[in-house]
Residue, then its C-alpha position, 0 to 999 in steps of 0.5 A: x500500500x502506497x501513502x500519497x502526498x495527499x494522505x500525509x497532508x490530509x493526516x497533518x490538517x487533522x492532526x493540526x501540523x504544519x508541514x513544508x513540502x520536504x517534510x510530506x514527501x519525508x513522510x509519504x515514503x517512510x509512512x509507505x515503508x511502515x505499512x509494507x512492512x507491517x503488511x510482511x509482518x502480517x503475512x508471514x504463517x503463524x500457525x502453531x506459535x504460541x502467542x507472546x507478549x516478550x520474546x524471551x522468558x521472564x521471571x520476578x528477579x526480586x527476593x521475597x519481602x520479609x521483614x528483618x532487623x530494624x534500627x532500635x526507635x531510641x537510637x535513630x531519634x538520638x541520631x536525628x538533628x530534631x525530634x518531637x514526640x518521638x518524630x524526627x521533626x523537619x523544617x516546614x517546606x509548604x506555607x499554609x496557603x499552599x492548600x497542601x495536607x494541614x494548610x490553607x485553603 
């Protein structure tokens, strides 16, 4: 299947591109290309090939989510710069009228 001139500039008008006329001969021929080769593609016989979604086989290469030894509370309060109520306190990056969580409006 052929892309004319005309498809290129009737598919930039819908798409709102403006395009020089390098450009549509550009894309007329590589827009072309993309279809013959997705009419190859879709010629070739498939018969008896399992359906994939990735070419080789994958498996989860993450460890199993246990839970392990944890920094004693007291010790990770007693390293933090400032604390209260047993929470590392941080300086405050949003104003209350940013509307962000515990301010304005």
């Amino acid at each position: 299947m052929s892309i004319t001139r005309e498809d290129v500039v009737h598919v930039a008008r819908l798409a709102r591109l403006e395009l020089s006329e390098d450009e549509i001969e550009q894309f007329a021929v590589q827009l072309s290309d993309i279809i013959d080769h997705a009419a190859r593609i879709q010629a070739l016989d498939t018969e008896g090939v399992e359906p994939t979604a990735h070419p080789l086989p994958l498996s989860n290469i993450l460890r199993d989510d246990e839970p392990g030894s944890t920094l004693d509370r007291e010790v990770f309060l007693s390293q933090a710069p400032a604390c209260e109520d047993g929470y590392v306190k941080v300086p405050r990056i949003l104003d209350d009228s940013a509307g962000g969580p515990g301010g304005g409006t």
